[in-house]
C-alpha positions as CSV (number, residue, x, y, z in Angstrom):
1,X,79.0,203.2,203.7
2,X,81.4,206.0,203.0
3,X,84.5,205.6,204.2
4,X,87.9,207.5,204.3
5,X,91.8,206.0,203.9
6,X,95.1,207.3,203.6
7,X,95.8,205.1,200.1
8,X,98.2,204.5,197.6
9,X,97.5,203.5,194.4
10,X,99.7,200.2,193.4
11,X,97.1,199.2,190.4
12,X,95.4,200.7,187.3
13,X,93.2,198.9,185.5
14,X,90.9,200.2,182.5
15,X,87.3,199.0,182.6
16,X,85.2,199.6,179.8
17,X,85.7,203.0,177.4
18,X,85.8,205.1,180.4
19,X,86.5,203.8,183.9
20,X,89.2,202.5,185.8
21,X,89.7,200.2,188.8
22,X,92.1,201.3,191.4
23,X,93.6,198.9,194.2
24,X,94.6,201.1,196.7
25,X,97.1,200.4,199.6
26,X,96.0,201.9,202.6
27,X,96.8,202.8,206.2
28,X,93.2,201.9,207.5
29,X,92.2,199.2,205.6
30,X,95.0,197.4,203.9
31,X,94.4,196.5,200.5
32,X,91.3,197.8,198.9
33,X,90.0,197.7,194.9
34,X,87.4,201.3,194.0
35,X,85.5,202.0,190.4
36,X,87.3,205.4,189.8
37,X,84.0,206.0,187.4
38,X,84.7,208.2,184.3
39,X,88.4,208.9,185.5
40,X,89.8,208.0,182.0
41,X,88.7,211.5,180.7
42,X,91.4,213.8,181.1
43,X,88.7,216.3,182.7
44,X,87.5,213.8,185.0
45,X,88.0,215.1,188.6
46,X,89.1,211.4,189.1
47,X,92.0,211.5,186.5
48,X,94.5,213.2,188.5
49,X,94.1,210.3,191.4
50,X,93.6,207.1,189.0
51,X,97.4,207.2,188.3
52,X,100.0,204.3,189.8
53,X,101.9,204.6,192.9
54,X,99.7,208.5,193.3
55,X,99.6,209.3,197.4
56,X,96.4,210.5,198.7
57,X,93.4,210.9,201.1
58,X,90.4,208.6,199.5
59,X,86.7,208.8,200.2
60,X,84.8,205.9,198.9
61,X,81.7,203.8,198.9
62,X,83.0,200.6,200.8
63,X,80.3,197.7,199.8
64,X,80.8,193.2,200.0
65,X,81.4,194.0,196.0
66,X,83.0,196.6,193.6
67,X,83.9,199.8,195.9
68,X,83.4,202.6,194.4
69,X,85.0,205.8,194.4
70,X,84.0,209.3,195.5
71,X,86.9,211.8,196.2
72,X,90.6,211.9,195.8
73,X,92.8,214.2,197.3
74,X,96.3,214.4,196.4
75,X,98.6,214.4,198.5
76,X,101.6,213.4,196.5
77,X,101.6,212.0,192.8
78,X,105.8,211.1,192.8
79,X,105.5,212.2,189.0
80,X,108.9,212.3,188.7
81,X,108.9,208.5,189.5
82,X,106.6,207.8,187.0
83,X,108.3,209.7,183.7
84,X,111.9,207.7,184.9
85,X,111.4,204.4,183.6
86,X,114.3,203.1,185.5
87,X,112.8,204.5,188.9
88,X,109.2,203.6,187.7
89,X,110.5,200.1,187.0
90,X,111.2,199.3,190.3
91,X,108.3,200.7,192.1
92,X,106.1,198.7,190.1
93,X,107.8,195.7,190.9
94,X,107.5,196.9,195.1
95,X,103.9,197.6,194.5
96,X,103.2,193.9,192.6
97,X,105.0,192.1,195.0
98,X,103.0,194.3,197.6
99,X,99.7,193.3,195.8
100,X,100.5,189.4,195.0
101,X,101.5,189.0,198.9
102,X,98.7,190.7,200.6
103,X,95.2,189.7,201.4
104,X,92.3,192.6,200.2
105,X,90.7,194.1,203.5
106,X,93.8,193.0,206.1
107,X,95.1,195.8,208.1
108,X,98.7,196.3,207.8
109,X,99.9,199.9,208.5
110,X,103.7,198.8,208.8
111,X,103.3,197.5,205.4
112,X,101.6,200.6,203.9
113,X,104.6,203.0,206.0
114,X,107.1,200.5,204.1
115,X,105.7,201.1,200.7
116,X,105.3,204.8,201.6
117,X,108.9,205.4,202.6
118,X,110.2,203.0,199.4
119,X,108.5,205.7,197.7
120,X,110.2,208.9,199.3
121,X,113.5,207.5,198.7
122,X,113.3,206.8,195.1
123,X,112.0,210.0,195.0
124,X,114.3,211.7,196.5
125,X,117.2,210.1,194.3
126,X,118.1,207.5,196.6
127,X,119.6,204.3,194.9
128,X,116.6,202.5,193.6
129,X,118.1,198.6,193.4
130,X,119.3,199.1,197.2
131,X,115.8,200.2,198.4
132,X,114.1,196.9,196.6
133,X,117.0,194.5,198.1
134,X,115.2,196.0,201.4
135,X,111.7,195.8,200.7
136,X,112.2,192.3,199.5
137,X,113.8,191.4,202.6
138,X,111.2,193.3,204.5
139,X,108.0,191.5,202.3
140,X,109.7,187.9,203.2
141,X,107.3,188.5,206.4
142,X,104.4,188.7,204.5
143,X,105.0,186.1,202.4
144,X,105.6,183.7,205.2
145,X,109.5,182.8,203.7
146,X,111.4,185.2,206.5
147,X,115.1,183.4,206.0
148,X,117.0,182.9,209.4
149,X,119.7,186.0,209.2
150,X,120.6,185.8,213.1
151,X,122.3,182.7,213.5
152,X,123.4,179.4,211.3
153,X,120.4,177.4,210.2
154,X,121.9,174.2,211.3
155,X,123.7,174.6,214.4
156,X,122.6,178.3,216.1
157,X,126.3,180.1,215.8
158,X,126.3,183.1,215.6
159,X,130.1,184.0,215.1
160,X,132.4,183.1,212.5
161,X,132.1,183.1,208.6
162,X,128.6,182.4,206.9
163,X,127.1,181.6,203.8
164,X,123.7,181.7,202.2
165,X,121.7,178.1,201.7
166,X,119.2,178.8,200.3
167,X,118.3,174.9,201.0
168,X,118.1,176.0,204.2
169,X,116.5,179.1,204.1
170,X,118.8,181.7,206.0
171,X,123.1,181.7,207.2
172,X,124.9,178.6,207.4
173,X,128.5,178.6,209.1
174,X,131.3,178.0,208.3
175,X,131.4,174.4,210.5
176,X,128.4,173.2,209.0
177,X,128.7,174.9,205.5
178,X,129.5,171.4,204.0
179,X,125.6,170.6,204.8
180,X,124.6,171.9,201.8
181,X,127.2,172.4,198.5
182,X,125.0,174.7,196.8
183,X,125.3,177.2,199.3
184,X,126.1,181.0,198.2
185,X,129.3,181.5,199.3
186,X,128.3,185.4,199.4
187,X,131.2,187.8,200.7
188,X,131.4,189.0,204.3
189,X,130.1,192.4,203.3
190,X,126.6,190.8,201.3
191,X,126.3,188.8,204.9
192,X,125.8,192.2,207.4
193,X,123.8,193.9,204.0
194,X,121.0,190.7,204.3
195,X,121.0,191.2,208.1
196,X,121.2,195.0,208.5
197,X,118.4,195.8,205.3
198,X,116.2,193.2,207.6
199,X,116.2,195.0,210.8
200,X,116.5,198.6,208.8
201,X,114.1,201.5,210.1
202,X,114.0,203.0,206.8
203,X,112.9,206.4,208.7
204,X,117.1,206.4,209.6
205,X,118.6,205.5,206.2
206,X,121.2,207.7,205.3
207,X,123.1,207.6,202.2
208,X,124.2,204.0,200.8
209,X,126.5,203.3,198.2
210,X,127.1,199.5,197.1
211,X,129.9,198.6,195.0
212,X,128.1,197.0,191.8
213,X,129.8,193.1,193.0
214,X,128.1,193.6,196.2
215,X,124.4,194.0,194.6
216,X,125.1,191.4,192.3
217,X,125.5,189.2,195.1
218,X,122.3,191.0,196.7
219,X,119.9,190.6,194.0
220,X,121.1,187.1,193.1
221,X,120.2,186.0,196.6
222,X,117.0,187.3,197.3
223,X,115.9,186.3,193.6
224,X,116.9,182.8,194.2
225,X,115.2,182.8,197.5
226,X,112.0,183.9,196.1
227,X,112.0,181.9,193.4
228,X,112.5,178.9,195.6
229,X,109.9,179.6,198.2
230,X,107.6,182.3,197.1
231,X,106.1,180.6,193.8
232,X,105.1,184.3,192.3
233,X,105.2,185.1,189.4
234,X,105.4,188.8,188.1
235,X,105.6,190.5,185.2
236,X,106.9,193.3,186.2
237,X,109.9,191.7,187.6
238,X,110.7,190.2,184.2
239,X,110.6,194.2,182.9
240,X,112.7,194.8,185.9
241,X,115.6,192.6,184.9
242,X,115.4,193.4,181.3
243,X,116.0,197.2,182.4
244,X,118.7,195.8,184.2
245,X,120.6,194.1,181.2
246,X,119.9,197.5,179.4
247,X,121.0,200.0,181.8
248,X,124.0,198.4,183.9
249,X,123.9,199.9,187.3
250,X,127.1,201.7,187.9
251,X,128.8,201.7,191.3
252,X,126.6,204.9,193.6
């Protein structure tokens, strides 16, 4: 049956001398792997599409197997993304995480509208780490791991001074922070950024500049948390952190 989805590629793989299998995020049917047949020949009217994170309009032959492939039109190909390694480091980390934590065939069009906005906005220049702290917090969902960012974990308070267990998998306040002693005692300002980036319609995000102390304490929260509770592991992440040592993010 031929069928027709608004897709983005997250996956290239080669297969054989001259083909390549594409998993595709898309709006219709979530999570979807096509033979691009022939598309590693540079004339190949596939080429152009069989490239990672490339935004388009698919056609292809949906079957219980292999998919395969028919059309690709173009809609956007963020090339720009692609020849910056630090940008294309980071989108390749959102779009494995994307891939590890979905199911193939399971309809999520908030999850594809994530992806696709994670996109624009590294695109558009927008501070790459910042926009992964909030597709991390975002994915938690889908992993089944959301942390509790509304109240303390222990005792449901909702004012004072927090912390982050992540024993305990979301706030703990400052009454019941002796519970567990290695909590993150994260600054006031990390706090709101965990909460806020959760609840964020990324349609409304503005301009965002993070002091480089305050993404330290970001990232080493959320990679704690997933290393803790989501059991993934991804290469591209380890590429991701190695950019990192290289290329010291400078205050935005």
């Amino acid at each position: 049956m031929l069928k027709k989805a608004e897709g983005i590629v997250i996956r290239t793989v080669p297969y054989g001398e001259a083909d390549v299998v594409l998993t595709l995020y898309t709006r219709e049917a979530g999570k979807v792997a096509v033979m691009a047949k022939g598309a590693k020949k540079p004339k190949n009217r596939l080429a152009g599409a069989a490239q990672p994170f490339v935004y388009g309009i698919f056609l292809y032959y949906s079957s219980s197997g292999m998919s395969s492939l028919n059309q690709a039109d173009i809609i956007k190909s963020y090339r720009h993304i692609r020849e910056d390694l630090w940008k294309a480091s980071y989108i390749a980390y959102a779009a494995e995480l994307l891939d590890k934590l979905t199911n193939d065939r399971e309809t999520n069009p908030f999850l594809f509208e994530l992806f696709w906005q994670i996109l624009e906005h590294v695109e558009e220049g927008d501070d790459a780490e910042t926009l992964i702290r909030i597709f991390e917090l975002k994915m938690t969902d889908a992993a089944g791991i959301k942390p509790q960012l509304d109240q303390c974990v222990n005792c449901g308070n909702k004012e004072g001074t927090f912390s982050f267990s992540i024993r305990g998998a979301g706030f703990l306040c400052h009454r019941c922070s002796h519970r567990d002693e290695y909590r993150m005692d994260i600054s006031p300002k990390a706090i709101q950024l965990l909460r806020t980036f959760y609840y964020l319609d990324l349609k409304r995000l503005g301009s965002i500049t993070l002091k480089p102390e305050t993404k330290k304490e970001l990232r080493q929260v959320m990679d704690t948390y997933y290393e803790e509770y989501s059991g993934l592991y991804l290469r591209s992440k380890r590429f991701m952190e190695q950019m990192e040592k290289w290329n010291p993010v400078e205050d935005t």
